[in-house]
N, C-alpha and C positions, 0 to 999 in steps of 0.2 A: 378425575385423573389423580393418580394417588402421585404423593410426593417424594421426588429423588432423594434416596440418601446422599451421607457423604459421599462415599464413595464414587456412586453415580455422577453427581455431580463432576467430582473432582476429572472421572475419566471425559464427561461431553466435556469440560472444559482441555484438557490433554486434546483431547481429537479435533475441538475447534479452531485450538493455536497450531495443531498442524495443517489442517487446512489452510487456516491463512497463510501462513510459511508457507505452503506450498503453493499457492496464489499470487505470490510476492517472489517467488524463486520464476514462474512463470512469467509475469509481467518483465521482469528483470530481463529475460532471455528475449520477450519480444522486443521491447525496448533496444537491446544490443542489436537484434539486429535487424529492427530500423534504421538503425545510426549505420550500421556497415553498409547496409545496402542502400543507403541516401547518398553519399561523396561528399555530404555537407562539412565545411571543416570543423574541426572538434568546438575551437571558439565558437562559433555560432550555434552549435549542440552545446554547450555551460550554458550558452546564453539563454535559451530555449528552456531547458533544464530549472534552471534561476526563477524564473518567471513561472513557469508552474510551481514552483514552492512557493515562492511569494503570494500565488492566489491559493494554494491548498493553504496554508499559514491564516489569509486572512479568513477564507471560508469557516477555518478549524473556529477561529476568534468569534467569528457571529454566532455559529451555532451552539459553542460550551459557552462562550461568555456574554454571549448578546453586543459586542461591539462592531 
C-alpha cells in the first residue's frame, strides 16, 4: 500500500474530526432526549451525568496512564 501524502493525510484527518463531531452532535440529541422523555428531575439527571464522568475519567486514567 503506498503512502499518504500530506495532503491526504491532512484531509482523512479533516474528515475523521467531522465524523466524530458528528457522532457527538448525535449522542448529544439522544441523550436530550432521553432526559425529556424520562420525567426524571434534572437533579437526579447531574447526578446520573456526574457518575458517568467520574468512571469515563477513571477508565480514561487506566488505559493512558495505567492507574
Amino acid at each position: 500500500m503506498p503512502k499518504l501524502t500530506a495532503k491526504q493525510k491532512l484531509e482523512l484527518g479533516t474528515r475523521y474530526n467531522e465524523y466524530i463531531n458528528d457522532q457527538a452532535g448525535m449522542l448529544n440529541n439522544k441523550i436530550i432526549a432521553l432526559v425529556s422523555e424520562s420525567k426524571i428531575p434534572l437533579i437526579q439527571v447531574m447526578l446520573v451525568l456526574e457518575l458517568l464522568l467520574e468512571n469515563c475519567k477513571r477508565q480514561c486514567f487506566q488505559k493512558y496512564l495505567g492507574k
